[in-house]
C-alpha positions in Angstrom: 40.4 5.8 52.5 40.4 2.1 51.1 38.1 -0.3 52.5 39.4 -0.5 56.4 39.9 -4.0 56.9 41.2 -5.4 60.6 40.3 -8.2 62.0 41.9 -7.6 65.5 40.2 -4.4 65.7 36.8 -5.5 67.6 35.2 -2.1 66.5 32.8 -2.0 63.6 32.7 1.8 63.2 36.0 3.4 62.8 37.1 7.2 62.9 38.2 8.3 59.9 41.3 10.5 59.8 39.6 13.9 58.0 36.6 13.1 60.4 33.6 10.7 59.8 33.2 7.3 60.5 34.5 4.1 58.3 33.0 0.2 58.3 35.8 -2.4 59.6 35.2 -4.8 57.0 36.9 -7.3 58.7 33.8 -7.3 61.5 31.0 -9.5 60.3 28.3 -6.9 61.5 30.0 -4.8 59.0 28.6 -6.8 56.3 25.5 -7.1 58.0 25.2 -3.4 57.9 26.1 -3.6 54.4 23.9 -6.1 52.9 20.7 -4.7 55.1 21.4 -1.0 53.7 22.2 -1.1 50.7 22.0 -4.6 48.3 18.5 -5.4 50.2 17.2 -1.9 49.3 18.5 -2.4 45.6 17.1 -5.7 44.6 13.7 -4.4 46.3 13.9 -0.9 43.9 15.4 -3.5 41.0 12.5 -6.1 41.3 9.2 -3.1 41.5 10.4 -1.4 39.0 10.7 -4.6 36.7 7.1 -5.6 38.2 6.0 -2.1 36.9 7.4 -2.3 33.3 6.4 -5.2 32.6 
């Protein structure tokens, strides 16, 4: 499934058809959810483990 995009649909997790849930990107907690799991977390790990090589 491409990225699920709807801005008329007011719900931020959508079913999936094989089962499972999908972000509506088009929902701006969907990028909240996003940026505060994943890109947050990576420029954390990105900026130790710089700290520690150097």
């Amino acid at each position: 499934m491409a990225l699920y995009r709807d801005p008329r649909d007011r719900r931020v997790f959508v079913p999936k058809p094989g089962g499972g849930l999908a972000l509506n990107f088009g929902h701006p907690v969907a990028w909240v959810i996003l940026v505060c799991t994943t890109i947050i977390p990576l420029v954390i790990v990105a900026a130790v483990t710089i700290a520690v090589i150097a």
